[in-house]
N, CA, C and O of each residue as an XYZ file, in Angstrom:
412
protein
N    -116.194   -146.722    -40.650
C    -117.481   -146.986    -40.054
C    -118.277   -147.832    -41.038
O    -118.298   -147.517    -42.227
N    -118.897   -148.838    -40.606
C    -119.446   -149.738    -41.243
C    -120.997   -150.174    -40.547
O    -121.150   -149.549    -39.498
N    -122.078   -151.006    -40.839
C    -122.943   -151.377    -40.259
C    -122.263   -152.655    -38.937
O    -122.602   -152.765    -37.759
N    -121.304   -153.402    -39.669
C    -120.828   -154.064    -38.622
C    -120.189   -153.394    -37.298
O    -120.311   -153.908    -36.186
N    -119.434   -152.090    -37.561
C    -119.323   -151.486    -36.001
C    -120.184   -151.393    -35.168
O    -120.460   -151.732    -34.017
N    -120.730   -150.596    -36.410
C    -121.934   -150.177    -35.479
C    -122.841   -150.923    -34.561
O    -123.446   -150.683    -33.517
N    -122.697   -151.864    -35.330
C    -123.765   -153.092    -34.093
C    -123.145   -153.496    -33.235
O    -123.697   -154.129    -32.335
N    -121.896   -153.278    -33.231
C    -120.887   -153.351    -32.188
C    -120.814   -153.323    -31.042
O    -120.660   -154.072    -30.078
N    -121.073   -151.404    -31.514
C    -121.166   -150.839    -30.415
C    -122.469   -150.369    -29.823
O    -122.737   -149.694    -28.830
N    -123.153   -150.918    -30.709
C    -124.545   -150.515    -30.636
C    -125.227   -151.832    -29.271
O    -126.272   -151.734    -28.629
N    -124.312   -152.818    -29.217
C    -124.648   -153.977    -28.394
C    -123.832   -153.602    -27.191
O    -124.090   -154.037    -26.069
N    -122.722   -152.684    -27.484
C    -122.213   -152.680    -25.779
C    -122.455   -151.778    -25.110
O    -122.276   -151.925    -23.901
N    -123.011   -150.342    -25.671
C    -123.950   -149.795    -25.197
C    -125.385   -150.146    -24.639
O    -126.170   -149.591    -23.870
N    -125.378   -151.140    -25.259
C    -127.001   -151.639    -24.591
C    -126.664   -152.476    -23.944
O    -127.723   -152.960    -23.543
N    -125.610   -153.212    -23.391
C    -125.367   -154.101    -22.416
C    -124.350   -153.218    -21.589
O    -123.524   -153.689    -20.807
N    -124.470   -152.263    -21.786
C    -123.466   -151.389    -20.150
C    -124.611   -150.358    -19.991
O    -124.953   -150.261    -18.813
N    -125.296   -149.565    -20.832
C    -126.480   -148.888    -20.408
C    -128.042   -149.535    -19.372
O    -128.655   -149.084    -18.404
N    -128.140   -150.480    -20.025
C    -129.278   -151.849    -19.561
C    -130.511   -151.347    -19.575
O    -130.727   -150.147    -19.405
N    -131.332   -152.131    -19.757
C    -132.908   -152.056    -19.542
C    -133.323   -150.698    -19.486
O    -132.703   -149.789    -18.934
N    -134.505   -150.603    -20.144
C    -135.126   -149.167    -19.570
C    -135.494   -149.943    -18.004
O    -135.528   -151.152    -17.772
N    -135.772   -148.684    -16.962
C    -136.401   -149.044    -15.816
C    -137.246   -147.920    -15.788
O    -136.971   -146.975    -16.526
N    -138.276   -147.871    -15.022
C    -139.335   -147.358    -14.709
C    -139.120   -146.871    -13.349
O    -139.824   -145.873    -13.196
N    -138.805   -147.000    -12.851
C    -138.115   -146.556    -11.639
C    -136.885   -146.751    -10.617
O    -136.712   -147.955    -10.807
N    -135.991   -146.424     -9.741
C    -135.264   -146.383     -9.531
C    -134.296   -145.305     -9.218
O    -134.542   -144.292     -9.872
N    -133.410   -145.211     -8.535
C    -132.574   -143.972     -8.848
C    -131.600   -143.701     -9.990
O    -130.866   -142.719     -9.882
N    -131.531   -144.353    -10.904
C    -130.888   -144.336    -11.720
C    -131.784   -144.118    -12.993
O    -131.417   -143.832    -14.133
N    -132.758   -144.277    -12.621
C    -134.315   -144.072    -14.598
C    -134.098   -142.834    -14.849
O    -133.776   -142.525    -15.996
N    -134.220   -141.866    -13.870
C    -133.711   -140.692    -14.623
C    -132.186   -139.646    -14.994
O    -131.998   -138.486    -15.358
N    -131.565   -140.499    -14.750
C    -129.959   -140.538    -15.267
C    -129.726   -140.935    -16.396
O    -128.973   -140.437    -17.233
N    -130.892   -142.604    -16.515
C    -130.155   -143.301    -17.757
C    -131.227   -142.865    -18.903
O    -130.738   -142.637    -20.010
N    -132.504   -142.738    -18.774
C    -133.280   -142.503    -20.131
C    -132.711   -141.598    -20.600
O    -132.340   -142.040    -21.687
N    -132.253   -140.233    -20.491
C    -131.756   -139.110    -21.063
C    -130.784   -139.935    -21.909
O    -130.808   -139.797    -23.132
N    -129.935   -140.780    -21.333
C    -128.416   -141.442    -22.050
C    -129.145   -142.440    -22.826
O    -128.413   -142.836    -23.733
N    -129.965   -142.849    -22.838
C    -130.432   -144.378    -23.795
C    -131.073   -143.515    -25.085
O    -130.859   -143.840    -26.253
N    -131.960   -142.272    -24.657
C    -132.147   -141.642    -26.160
C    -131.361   -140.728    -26.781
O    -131.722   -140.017    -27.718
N    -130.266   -140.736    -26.260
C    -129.010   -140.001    -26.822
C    -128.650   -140.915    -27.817
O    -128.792   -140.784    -29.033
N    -128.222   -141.755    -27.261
C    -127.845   -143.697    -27.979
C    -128.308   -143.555    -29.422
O    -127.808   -143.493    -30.545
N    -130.040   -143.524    -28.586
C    -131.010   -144.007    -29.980
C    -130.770   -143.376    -31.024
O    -130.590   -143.841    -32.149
N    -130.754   -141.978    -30.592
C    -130.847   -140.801    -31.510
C    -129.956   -140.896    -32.323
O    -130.280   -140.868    -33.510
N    -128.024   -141.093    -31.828
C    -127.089   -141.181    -32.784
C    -126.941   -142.159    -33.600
O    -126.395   -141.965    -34.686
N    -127.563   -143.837    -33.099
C    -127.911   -144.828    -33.991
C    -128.563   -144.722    -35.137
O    -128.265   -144.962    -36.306
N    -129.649   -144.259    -34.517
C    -130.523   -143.785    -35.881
C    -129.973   -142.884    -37.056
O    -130.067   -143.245    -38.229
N    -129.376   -141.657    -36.663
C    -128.743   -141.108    -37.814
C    -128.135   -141.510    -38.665
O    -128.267   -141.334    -39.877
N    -126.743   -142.622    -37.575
C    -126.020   -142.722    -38.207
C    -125.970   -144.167    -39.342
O    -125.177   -144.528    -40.212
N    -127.375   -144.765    -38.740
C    -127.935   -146.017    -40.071
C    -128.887   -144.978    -40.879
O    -129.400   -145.318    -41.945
N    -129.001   -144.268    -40.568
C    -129.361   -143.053    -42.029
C    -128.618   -142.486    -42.861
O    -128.940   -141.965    -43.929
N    -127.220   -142.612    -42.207
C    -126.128   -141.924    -43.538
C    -126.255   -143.264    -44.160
O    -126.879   -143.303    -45.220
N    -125.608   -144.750    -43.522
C    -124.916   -145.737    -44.005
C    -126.029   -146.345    -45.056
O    -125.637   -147.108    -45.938
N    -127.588   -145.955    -44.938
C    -128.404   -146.586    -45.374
C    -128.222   -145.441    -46.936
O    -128.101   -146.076    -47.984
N    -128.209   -144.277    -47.038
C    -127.635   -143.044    -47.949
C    -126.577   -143.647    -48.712
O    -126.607   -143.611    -49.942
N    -125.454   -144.308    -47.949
C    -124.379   -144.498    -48.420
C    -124.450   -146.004    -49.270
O    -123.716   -146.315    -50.208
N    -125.317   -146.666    -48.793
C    -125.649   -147.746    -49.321
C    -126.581   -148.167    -50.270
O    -126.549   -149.318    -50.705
N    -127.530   -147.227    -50.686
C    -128.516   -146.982    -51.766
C    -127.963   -146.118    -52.802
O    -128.406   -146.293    -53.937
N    -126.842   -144.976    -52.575
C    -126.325   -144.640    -53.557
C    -127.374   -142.896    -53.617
O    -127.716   -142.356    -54.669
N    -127.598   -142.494    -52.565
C    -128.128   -141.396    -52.300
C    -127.046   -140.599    -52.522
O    -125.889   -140.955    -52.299
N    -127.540   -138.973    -53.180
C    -126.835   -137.990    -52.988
C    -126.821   -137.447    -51.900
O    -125.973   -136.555    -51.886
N    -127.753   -137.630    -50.276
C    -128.341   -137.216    -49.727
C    -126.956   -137.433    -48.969
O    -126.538   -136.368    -48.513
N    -126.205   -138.433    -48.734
C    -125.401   -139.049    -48.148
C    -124.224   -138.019    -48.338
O    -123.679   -137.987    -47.234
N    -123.702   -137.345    -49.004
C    -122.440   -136.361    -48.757
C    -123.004   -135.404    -47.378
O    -122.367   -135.170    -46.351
N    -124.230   -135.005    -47.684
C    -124.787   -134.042    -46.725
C    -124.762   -134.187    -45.047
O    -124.724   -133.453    -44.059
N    -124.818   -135.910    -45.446
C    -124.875   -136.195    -43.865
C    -123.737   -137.160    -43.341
O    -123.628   -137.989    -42.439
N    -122.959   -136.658    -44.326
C    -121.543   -137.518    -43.797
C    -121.135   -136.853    -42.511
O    -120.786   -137.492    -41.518
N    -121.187   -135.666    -42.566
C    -120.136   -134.797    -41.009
C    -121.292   -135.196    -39.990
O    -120.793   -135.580    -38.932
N    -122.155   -135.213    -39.985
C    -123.302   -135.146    -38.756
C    -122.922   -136.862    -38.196
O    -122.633   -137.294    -37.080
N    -123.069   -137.488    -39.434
C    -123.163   -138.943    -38.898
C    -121.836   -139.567    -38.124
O    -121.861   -140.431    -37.247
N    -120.355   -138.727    -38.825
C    -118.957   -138.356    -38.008
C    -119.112   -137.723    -36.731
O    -118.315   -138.153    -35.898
N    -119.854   -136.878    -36.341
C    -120.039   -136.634    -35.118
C    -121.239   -137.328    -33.813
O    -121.354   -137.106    -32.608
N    -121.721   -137.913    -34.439
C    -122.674   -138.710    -34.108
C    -122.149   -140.088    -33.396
O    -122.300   -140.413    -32.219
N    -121.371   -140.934    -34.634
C    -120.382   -141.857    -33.778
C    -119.182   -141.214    -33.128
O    -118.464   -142.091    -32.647
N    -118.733   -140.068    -32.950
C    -117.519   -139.314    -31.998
C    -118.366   -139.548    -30.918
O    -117.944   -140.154    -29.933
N    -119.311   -139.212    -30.972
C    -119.993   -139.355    -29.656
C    -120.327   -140.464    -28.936
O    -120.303   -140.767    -27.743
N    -120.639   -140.989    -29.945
C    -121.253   -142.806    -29.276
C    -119.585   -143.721    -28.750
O    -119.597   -144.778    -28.119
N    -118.225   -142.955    -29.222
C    -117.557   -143.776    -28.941
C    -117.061   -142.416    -27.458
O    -116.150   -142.550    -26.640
N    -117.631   -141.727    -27.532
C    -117.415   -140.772    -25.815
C    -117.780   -141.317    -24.888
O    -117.186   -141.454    -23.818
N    -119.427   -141.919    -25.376
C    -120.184   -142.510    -24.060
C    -119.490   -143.979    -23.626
O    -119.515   -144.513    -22.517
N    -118.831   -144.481    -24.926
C    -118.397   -145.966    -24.885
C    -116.830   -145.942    -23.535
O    -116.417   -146.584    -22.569
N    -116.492   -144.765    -24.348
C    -114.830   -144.890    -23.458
C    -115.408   -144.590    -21.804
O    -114.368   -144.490    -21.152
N    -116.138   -144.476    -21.221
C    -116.195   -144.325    -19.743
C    -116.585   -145.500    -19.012
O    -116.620   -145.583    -17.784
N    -116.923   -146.555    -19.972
C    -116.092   -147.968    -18.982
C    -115.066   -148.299    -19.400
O    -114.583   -147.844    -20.437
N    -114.426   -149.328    -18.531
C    -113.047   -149.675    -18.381
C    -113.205   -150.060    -19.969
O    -114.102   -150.223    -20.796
N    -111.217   -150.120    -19.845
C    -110.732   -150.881    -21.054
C    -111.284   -151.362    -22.148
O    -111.359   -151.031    -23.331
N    -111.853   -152.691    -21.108
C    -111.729   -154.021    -21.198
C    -113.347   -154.262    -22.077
O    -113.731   -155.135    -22.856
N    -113.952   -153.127    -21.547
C    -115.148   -153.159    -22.242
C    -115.406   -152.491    -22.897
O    -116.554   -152.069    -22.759
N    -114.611   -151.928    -24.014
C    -114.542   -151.082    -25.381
C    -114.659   -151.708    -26.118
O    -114.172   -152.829    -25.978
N    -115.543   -151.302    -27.650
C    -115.452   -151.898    -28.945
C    -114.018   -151.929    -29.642
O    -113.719   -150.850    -30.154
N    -112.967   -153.052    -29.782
C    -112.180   -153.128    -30.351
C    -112.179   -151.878    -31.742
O    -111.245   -151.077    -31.717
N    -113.044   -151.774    -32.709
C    -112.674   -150.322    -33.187
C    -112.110   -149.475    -32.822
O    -111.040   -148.968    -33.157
N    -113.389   -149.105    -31.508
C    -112.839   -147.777    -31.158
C    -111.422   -147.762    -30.662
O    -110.599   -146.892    -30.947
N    -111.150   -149.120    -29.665
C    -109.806   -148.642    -29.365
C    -108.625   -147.838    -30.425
O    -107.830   -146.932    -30.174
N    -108.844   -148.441    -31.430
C    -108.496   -147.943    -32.382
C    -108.086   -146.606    -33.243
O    -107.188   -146.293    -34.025
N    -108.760   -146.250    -32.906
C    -108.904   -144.643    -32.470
C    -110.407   -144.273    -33.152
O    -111.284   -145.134    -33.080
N    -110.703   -142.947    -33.833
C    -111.842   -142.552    -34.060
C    -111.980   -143.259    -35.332
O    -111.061   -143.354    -36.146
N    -113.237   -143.790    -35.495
C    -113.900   -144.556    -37.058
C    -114.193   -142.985    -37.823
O    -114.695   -141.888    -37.576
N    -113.418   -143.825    -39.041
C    -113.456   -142.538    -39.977
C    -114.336   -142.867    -41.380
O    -114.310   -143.839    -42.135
N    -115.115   -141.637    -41.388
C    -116.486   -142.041    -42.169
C    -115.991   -142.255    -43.737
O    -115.908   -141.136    -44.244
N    -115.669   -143.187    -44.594
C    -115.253   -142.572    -46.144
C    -115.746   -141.673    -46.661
O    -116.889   -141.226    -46.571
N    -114.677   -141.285    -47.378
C    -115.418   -139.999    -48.288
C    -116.473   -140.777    -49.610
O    -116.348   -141.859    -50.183
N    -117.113   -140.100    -49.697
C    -118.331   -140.740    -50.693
C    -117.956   -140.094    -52.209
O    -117.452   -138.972    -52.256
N    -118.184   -140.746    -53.270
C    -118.504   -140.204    -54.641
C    -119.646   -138.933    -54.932
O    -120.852   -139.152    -54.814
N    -119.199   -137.814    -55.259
C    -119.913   -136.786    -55.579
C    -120.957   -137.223    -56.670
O    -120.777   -137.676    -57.800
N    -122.115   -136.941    -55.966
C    -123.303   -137.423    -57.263
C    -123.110   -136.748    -58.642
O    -122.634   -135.651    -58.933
N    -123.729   -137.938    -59.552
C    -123.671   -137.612    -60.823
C    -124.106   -136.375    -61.488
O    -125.165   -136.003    -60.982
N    -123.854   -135.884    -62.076
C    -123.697   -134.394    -62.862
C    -125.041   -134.359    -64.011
O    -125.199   -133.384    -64.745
């Protein structure tokens, strides 16, 4: 898992989820799913941002941010194929293990 997946998939979720709408039969189906999205995005540029400043904070939130994209690639696999993030096809993005902070 990298920032580059992530925007990945962070773009084909937002181009198979679409627009907030304000109404419709579908606004209240999809907002629940668009702040699910948000929510796991956000975390999971909170580990990488941890992982990238050199935070100790970042071991802590390695498993959350692993389950976080398990998820984002759940919502991804229920369109076709053809419109998966090449990662994921891949199978599950696996978070590195990080350096135990200094002593």
């Amino acid at each position: 898992m990298n920032r580059e997946s992530l925007e990945r998939l962070r773009l084909l979720l937002a181009a198979r989820i679409g627009a907030p709408h304000e109404r419709g039969e579908d606004a209240g189906r999809v907002e629940p799913l668009r702040r699910q999205v948000h929510h796991a995005l956000t975390g999971i540029d909170a580990y990488l941002t941890a992982v990238d400043t050199g935070s100790c904070t970042a071991v802590g939130l390695r498993e959350r941010a692993q389950d976080l994209w398990n998820g984002l690639e759940r919502i991804a696999s229920t369109w076709p194929e053809q419109d998966t993030v090449p990662a994921a096809a891949d199978g599950p993005a696996q978070i590195p293990a990080q350096p135990s902070p200094p002593a």
